[in-house]
N, C-alpha and C positions, 0 to 999 in steps of 0.2 A: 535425585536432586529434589529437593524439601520446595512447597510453595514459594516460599516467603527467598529462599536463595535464589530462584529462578526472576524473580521478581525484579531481586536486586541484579540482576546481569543484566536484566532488560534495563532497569535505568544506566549500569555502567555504561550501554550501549548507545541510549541513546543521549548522553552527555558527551560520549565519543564522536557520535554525528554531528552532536550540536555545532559543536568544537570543529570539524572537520569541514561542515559544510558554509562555517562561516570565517576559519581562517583557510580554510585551502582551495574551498570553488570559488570562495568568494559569492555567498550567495548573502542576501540583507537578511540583518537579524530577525527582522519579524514574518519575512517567509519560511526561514530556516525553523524557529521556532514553531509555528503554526505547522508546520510538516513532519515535525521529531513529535509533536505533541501529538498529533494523529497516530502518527506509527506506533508509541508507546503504548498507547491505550489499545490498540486494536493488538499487538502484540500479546498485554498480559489479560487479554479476553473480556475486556469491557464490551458490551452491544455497540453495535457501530454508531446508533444513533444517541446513547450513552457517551461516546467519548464524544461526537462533536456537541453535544450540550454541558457534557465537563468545561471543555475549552470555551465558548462562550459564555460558559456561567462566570469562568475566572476570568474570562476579559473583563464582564461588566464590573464582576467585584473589585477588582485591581481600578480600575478607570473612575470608578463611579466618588471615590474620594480622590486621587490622585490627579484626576484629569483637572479637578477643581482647582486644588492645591499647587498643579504647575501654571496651570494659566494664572490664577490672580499674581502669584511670586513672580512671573516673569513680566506681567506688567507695572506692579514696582518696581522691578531693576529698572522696566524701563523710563520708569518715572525719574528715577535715579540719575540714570544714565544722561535725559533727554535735560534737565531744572541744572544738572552740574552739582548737583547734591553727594553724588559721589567722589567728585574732584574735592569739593571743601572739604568733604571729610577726611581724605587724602593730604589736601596740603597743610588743614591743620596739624593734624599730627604728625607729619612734615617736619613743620617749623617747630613744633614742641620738641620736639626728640633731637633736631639738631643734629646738622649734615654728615657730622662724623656715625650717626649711629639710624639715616635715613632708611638703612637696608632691614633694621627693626622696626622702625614707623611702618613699611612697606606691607610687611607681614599681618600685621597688624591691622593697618589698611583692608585687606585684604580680604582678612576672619571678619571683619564687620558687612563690607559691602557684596561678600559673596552669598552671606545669608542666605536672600531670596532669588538667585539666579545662578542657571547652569554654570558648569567652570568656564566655558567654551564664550559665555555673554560674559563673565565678570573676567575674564581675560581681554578683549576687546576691549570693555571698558576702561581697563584703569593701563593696559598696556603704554597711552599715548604718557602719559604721568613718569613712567617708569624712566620711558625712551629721555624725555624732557629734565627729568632729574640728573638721569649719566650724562646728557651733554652739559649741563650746567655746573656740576662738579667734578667731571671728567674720571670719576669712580667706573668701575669695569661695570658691564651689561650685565654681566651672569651676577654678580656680588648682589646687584638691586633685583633682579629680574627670578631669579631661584626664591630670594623669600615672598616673592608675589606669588608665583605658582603653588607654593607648599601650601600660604595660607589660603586659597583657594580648592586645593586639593583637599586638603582637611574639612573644610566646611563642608564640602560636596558629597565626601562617605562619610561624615560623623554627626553632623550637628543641623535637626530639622531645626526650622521649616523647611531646609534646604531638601525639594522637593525629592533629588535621589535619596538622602538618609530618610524620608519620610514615606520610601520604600518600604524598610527595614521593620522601622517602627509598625508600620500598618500590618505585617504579616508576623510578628513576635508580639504583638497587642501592647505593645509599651508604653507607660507612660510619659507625653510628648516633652511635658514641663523638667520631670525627672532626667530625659535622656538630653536634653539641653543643658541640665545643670551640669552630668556628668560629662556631656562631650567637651564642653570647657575646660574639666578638669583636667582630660584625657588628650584633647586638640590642641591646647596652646602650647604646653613643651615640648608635643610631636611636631608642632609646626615650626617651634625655635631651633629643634635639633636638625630639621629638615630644610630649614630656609637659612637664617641669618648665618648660624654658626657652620652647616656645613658650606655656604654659599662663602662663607671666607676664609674657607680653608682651599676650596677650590678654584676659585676668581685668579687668584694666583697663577693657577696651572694651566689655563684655558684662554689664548693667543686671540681673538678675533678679530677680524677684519677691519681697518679702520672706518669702510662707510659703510653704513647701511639702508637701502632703498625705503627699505619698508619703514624704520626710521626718521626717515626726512621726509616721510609723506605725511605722517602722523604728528610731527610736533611743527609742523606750519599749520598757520592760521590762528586767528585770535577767541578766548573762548570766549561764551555770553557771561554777565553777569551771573553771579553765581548764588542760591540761596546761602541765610548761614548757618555755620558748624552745627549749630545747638536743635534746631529745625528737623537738619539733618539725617543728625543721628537718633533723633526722637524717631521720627518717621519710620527708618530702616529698623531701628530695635522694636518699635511698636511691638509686632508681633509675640518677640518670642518675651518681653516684658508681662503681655495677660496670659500668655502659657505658663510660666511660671509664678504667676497669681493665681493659677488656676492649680497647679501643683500643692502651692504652699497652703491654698483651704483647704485643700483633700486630707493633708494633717491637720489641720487646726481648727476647722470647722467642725460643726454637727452634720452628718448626712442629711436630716433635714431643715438645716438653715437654709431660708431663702438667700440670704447672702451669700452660700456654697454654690444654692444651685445657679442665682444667675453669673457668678463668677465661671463655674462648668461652663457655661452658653460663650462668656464670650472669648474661655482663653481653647477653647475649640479651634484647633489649625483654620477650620476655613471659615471660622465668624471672625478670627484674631485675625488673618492675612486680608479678611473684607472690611475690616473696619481700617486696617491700615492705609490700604490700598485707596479706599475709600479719603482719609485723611490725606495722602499724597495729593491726590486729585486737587486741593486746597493750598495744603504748605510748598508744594514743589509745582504745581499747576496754577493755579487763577494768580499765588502770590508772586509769582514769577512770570506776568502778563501774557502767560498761555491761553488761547480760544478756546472757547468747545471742543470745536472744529480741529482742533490744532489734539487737544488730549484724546480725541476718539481717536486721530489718525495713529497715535503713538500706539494706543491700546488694540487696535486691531492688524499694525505693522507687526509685531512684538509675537503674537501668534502663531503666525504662520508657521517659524523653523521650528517651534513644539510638538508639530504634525508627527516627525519620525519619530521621534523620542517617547510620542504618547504611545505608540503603534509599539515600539518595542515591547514599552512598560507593560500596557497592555495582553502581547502575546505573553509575556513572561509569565505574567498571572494567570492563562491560559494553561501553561507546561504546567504551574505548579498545581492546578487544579486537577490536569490530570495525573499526576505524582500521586495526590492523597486517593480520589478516589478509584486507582486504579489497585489498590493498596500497595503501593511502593512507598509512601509514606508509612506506614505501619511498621512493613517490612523493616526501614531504614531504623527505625524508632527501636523496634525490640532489640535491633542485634546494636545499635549501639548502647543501649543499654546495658545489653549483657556483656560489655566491654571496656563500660566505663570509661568510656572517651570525656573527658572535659564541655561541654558543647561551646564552650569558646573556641578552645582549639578548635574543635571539628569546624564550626560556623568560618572561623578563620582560615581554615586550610582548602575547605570547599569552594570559598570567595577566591582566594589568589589562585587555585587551579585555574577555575576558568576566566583569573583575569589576564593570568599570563597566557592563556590558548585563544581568548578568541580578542581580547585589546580593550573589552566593552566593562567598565564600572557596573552600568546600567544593569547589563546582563548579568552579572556576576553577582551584584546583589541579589536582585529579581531570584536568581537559581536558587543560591545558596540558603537565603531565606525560605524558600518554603521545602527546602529539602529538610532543614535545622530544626524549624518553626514545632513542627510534631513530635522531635524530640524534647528539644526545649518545656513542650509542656508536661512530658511526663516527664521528668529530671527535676524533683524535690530542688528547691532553694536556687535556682538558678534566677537571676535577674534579667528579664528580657530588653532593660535599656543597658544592659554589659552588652548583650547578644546582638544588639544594634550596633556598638562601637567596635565589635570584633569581625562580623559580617564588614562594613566598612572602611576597617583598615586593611583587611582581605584583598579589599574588591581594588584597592590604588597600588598593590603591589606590585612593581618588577614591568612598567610602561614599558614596552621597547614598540618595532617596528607595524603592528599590527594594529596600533592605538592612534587615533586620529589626533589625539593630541601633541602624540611625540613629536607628528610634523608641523603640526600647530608651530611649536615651541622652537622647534628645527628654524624654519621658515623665518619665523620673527626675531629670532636671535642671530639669524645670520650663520650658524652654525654647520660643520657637516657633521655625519652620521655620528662616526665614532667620538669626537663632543658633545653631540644631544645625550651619547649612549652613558658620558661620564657622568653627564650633571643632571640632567630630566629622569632621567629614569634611577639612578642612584639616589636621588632625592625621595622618589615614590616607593623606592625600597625602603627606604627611611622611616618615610611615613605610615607603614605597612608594619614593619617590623617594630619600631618605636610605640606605634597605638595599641598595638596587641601588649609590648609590653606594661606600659600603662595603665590598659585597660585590667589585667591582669594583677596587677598591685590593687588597681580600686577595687575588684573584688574579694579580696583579703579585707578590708572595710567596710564593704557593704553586704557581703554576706555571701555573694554568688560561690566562690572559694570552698571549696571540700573543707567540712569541720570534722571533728571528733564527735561523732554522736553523742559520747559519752559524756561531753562536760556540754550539750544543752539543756536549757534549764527550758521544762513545761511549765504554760500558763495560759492563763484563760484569755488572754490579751486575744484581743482581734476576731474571736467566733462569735457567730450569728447564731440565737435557736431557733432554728427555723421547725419547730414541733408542734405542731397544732395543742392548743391548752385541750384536755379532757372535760367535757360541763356538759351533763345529761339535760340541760335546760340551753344550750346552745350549741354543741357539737352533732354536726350532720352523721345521721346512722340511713343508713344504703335501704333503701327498701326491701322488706322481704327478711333485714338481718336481723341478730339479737337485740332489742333493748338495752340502752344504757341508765345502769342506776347504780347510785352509789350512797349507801349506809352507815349512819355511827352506829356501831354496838354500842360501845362506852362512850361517853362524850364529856369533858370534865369543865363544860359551861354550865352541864346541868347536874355537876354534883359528885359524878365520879371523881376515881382518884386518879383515870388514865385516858385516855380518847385512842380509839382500836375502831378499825375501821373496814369495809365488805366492798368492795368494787364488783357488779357485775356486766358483763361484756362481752361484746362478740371478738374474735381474735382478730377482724378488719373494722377496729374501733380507732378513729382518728389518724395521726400519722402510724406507719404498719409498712409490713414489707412481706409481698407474698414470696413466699418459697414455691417454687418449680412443683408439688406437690397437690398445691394447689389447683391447675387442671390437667396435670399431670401424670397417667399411671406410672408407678415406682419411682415418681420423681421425687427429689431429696425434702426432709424436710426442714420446718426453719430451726433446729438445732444441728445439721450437717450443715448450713449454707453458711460458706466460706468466709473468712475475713476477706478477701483480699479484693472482692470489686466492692465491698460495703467501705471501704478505705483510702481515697485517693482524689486524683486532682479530676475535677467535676467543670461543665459548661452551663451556666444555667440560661436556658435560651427564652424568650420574652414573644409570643404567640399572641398575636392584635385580639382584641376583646372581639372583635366581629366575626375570628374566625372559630369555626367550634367543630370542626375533622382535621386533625394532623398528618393530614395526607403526605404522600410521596411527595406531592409539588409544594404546598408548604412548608413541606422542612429542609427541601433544596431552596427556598428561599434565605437562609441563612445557613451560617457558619459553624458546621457539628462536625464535619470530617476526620479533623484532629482529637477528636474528644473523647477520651474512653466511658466515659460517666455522662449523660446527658438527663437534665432537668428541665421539663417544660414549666415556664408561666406565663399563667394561662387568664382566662377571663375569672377565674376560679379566686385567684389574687388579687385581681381588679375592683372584683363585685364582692367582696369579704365572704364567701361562702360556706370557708369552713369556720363560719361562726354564726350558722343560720340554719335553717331548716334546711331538708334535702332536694334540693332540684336536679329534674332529669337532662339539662340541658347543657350540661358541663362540657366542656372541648374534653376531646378524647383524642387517642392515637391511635388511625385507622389502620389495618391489618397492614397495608401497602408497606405504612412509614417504618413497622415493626419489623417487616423483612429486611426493609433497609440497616434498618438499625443492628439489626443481626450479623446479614452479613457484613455488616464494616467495622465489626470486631467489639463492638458496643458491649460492655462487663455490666453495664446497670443502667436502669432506667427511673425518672423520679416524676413524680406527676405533683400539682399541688390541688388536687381532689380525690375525693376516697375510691376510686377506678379510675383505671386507664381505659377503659374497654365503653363504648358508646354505650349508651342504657337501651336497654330492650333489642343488643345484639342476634341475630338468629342463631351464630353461636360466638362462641368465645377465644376469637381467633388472634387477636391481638394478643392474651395474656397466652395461649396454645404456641404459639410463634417466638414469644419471649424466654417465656419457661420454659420451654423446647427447648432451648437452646443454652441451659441454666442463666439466665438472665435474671436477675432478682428485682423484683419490681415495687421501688418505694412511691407508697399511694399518701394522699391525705398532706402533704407539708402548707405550709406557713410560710411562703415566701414573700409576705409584704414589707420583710425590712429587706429585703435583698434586690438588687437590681441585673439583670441583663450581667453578664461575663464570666472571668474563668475563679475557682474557688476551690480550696480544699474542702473533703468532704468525709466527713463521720457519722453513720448511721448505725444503729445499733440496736439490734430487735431481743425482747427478753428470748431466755433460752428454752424455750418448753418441747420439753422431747415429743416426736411423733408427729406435729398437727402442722398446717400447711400457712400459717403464718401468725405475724405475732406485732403488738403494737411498739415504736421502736420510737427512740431519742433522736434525732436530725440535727448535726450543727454544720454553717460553712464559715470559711474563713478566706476572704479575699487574698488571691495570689500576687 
């Protein structure tokens, strides 16, 4: 049995646990997780003290945006919830749509107010509305009560800020504004097919009860004054309006327009949901003669039941951290690659597994995402806001008895088993199977979709050069190496009839790429060293000006797992140095970081200073360790037009038979 197969048994295995110890002991997701994610790692031979800092590390990373992102969303709703800001917006479009076609106001309703809150709070919410509607036009529960659910459902896996899609997006690196455009495209016919039209084909066939308890306890009582419609719906769209402001400069703007960059700052999930939130506090608080006193109680009520949900989210990022570095991400990466699975489908098929085995959205995402996530990045042309809508409609597929919601919905509708089983859960099938559909056309449009290599057309659009310019009066030469000088023979400013020209140089002159031969005995030289890590999808990671060793612990401070290609920048880009005389005090990549990098399958390494290696090393153990390993090592780039993220990557060293390395072209191109 080959590594990388054994590998993948041990996740089959412990997906099987997962599954097992949370739908059949009944044990809480986030102990079950924290327990499969120990056993995994310690299974595929991680250090012990290795897997439980994987798993903490992906707690913090998972948490440290998400944690933000559900509490501010969840004290909007409750802002929402508490002003009556979501009933106006409810009974306007009510009244607009006209009683005969209330069951599509509903829906609708629905996709707006769920935005910023779990399905489980935007269900409460607007349930008493529902109840108060059917009694008032004597219209069946399930006709009005299915297009509520669906449009809630849909928000919940497809469309951030809604804090579980903002799962997806966080771990496929999506952009936020883009996967909102798309989820609209993809969410509203999935929720019309799932709500309205199948909700009146089935109302019909579904008897219930004339009274209902829960019913009559909810449409008594008189509500407060209500903000209005227009307020309303400012407030609640706030958010995802500067995310797609923020989108639509990333085409139209200049990278360095300050106009781009403060627009970045504020359509940012968690400036855009604080400025909102912020503004609620105003339009649906003070102007709705709420106290202080009265807005803190809302905001610190509203917290509390986020406690399990954060804990899930939390572990989830835990298992998936140790997924990668235990390398069962890798593992999962090569062999679906070499099999050319779709990664929608896959993302898709992975989600409904574990939605239909353990009942949890949360969890289903959480998995299925970072199992996806490291394919996704090596899979040319794939769109990672498709990969958030497929994950998504995955994670709502095929609700039955295990799902806390089904009794939600059971409970409130009055309902027994085999009725919840026709309508709630046939509805999520819907929704499951319709979004993949969808999602699947749009990428026939937008690009994600398998093309014909042969009718794309190459062009310069979109690459960076990130090559240090060559200038003997400004380019850093390494102490100790050849001088750079560069000569007209002929010159035809002074008369000739041609300008011919003598470049002298050391072979690690400006941007360069050492070949394995380099400290290497019979390692290859740079006319053997391969296309094939010089060529591909690259991480370029952003290293704080203060720090100047890239140790083990600072490159476990961020995000390289998934990465086959990794590029440090460095204070080297900060402080413009490869356009300066040579300083010894460059960040370098200390021998530690380089084992690492090795063993987690790492094809190339890119620096943007002319050595990787500390100056006045005792010896030369970082490039020994790389090159050992034919790792090819691009020294010397130019990354000041480029920012922090994930990029195509073409570098390209002249071909000079024999010698150990050669000065090379570097372009990236944003993925």
């Amino acid at each position: 049995m080959t590594p990388n197969t054994r590998l993948l048994l041990y996740a089959f295995v412990a997906v099987l646990a997962l599954i097992a110890l949370i739908a059949r002991f009944k044990l809480h997701p986030f102990v079950a997780l924290i327990a499969v994610s120990l056993g995994l790692g310690t299974a595929a031979g991680m250090p012990l003290g290795g897997v439980v800092k994987a798993l903490v590390d992906g707690v913090g990373g998972v948490l440290g945006f998400i944690a933000i992102v559900l509490g501010l969303g969840t004290m909007l709703g409750k802002m929402m919830a508490e002003s009556g800001g979501a009933t106006r917006i409810a009974t306007t479009l009510i009244a607009r749509f006209g009683e005969a076609r209330v069951h599509w106001a509903i829906m609708f309703v629905a996709f707006i107010v769920g935005i910023p809150v779990f399905f489980q709070v935007g269900f409460v919410l607007l349930i008493p509305l529902v109840f108060t509607i059917a009694r008032r036009t004597g219209m069946s529960l399930v006709k009005i009560g299915i297009p509520l659910v669906a449009g809630l459902s849909v928000v919940h896996g497809m469309v951030p800020p809604h804090p579980a899609a903002m799962l997806a997006v966080v771990a496929y690196k999506a952009d936020t504004g883009r996967t909102i455009a798309y989820a609209i495209l993809v969410g509203l016919p999935t929720a019309a097919l799932a709500g309205p039209i199948f909700a009146s084909w089935i109302a019909p066939r579904i008897a219930l009860p004339a009274e209902n308890p829960i019913a009559a306890q909810f449409t008594a009582g008189t509500p407060r004054q209500m903000p209005g419609f227009g307020i309303s719906l400012f407030t609640v769209l706030l958010p995802v309006i500067l995310m797609l402001c923020t989108s639509a400069a990333d085409v139209a703007l200049d990278p360095a327009s300050t106009l781009r960059g403060a627009l970045d700052f504020v359509g940012n999930p968690i400036v855009s949901l604080l400025l909102a939130l912020l503004f609620s506090f105003w339009s649906l608080g003070y102007r709705q003669h709420f106290t202080r006193d009265q807005i803190l109680k809302f905001a610190g009520d509203c917290l509390a039941p986020t406690a399990v949900i954060l804990l899930v989210i939390g572990a989830g990022g835990g298992f998936n951290r140790v997924l990668l570095e235990s390398g069962v991400g890798n593992a999962i990466t090569d062999r679906a690659l070499g099999s050319h699975v779709s990664p929608l489908l896959l993302a898709w098929t992975v989600a409904a597994l574990i939605r239909v085995a353990t009942g949890s959205a949360t969890v289903a995402m959480t998995t299925a995402a970072g199992i996806v996530a490291p394919i996704a990045i090596a899979t040319p042309g794939t769109s990672p806001e498709l990969l958030v809508l497929a994950t998504g409609a995955g994670s709502l597929v095929l609700s039955h008895v295990n799902d806390s919601g089904f009794w939600l919905i059971k409970e409130f509708f009055n309902m027994t088993v085999p009725q919840t089983l026709k309508t709630w859960t046939v509805a999520e099938t819907i929704i499951g199977v319709a979004g993949l559909g969808f999602t699947l056309l749009l990428s026939l449009v937008v690009g994600c979709a398998p093309r014909d290599s042969g009718t794309r057309e190459l062009s310069a659009e979109g690459w960076i050069d990130v090559t240090a310019t060559l200038d003997p009066a400004k380019t850093p030469v390494y102490e100790g190496d050849a001088p750079m000088r560069f000569d007209f023979l002929k010159d035809m400013r002074k008369g000739d009839k041609l300008t011919l020209s003598v470049y002298s140089m050391g072979a690690h002159s400006g941007t360069h790429i050492d070949a394995p031969m380099h400290f290497i005995a019979n390692g290859a030289p740079i006319d053997q060293v391969a296309l094939d890590p010089l060529i591909g999808a690259a991480r370029v990671i952003d290293i704080p000006d203060s720090v100047q060793a890239i140790d083990t612990a600072e490159l476990n401070r961020h995000d390289w797992r998934s990465a086959k290609r990794v590029v440090f920048r460095t204070r080297s880009t900060l402080r413009g140095w490869m356009d300066s005389a040579f300083h010894k005090d460059f960040a370098y990549i200390a021998p530690d970081a380089a084992q690492l990098l090795a063993d987690a399958g790492v094809v190339l390494v890119g620096v943007d200073y002319i050595s990787a290696e500390q100056f006045g090393a005792p010896a030369p153990r970082t490039h020994q360790i790389l090159l050992g390993r034919g790792i090819p090592i691009v020294e010397g780039l130019d990354l000041r037009p480029v920012q922090a993220g994930d990029y195509d990557l073409i570098v390209l060293p002249l071909k000079v038979r024999g010698h150990e390395g050669a000065p090379a072209r570097a372009l990236l191109r944003k993925r």
